[in-house]
C-alpha angles and dihedrals in degrees: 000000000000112000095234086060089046082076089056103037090044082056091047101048084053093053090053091047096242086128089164097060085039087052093054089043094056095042089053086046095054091051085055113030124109112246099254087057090050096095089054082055085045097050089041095057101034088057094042095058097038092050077051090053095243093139101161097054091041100060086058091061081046095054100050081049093056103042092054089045119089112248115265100017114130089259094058092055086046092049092048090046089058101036082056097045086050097054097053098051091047082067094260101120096154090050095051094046082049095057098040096045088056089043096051075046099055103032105025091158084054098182093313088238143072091328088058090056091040092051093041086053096046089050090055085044099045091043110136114245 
């Protein structure tokens, strides 16, 4: 297989639902990708192993996305979404209000679009009992 089809093929396999083959797809392409591609390998792979419930492992995908990302893009939000989400499923529910509360602190216009809405609804979702 090329390498610039194992993206698409990776995607494909975890919308099918085949997130072991994705997985693997997304770890060869990581050996072999150039470094600007790097954040599409981080996302991959942060979202195959999160939709597989590996949440430990994924926000640490998460986490490598967000801290090469400038603050405030559409992909940090999106990395800090997940990293959050993450967290709370992992059963760290304090840590994830935490993080979202500073974030909502720290960025309150968020991004004004879709990740507004996103964050707004995970905060409903993460709220303690």
């Amino acid at each position: 297989v090329q390498t610039c089809a194992l993206p698409i093929l990776a995607s494909m396999h975890m919308a099918m639902g085949d997130l072991a083959l994705a997985e693997k797809l997304y770890e060869k392409l990581a050996k072999t990708v150039a470094p600007e591609k790097g954040a599409d390998v981080l996302r991959g792979m942060g979202r195959c192993l999160e939709h597989r419930g590996a949440y430990r492992e994924a926000v640490n995908y998460w986490r490598k996305l967000g801290s090469g990302t400038p603050k405030g893009t559409p992909r940090w939000y999106e990395a800090k979404y997940h990293i959050i989400t993450c967290l709370f499923e992992m059963g760290d529910g304090e840590r994830a209000r935490r993080s979202l509360g500073q974030l909502l602190l720290l960025f309150p216009d968020l991004d004004s679009g879709e990740w507004k809405a996103k964050f707004l609804e995970l905060q409903e979702r993460i709220a303690a009992p």
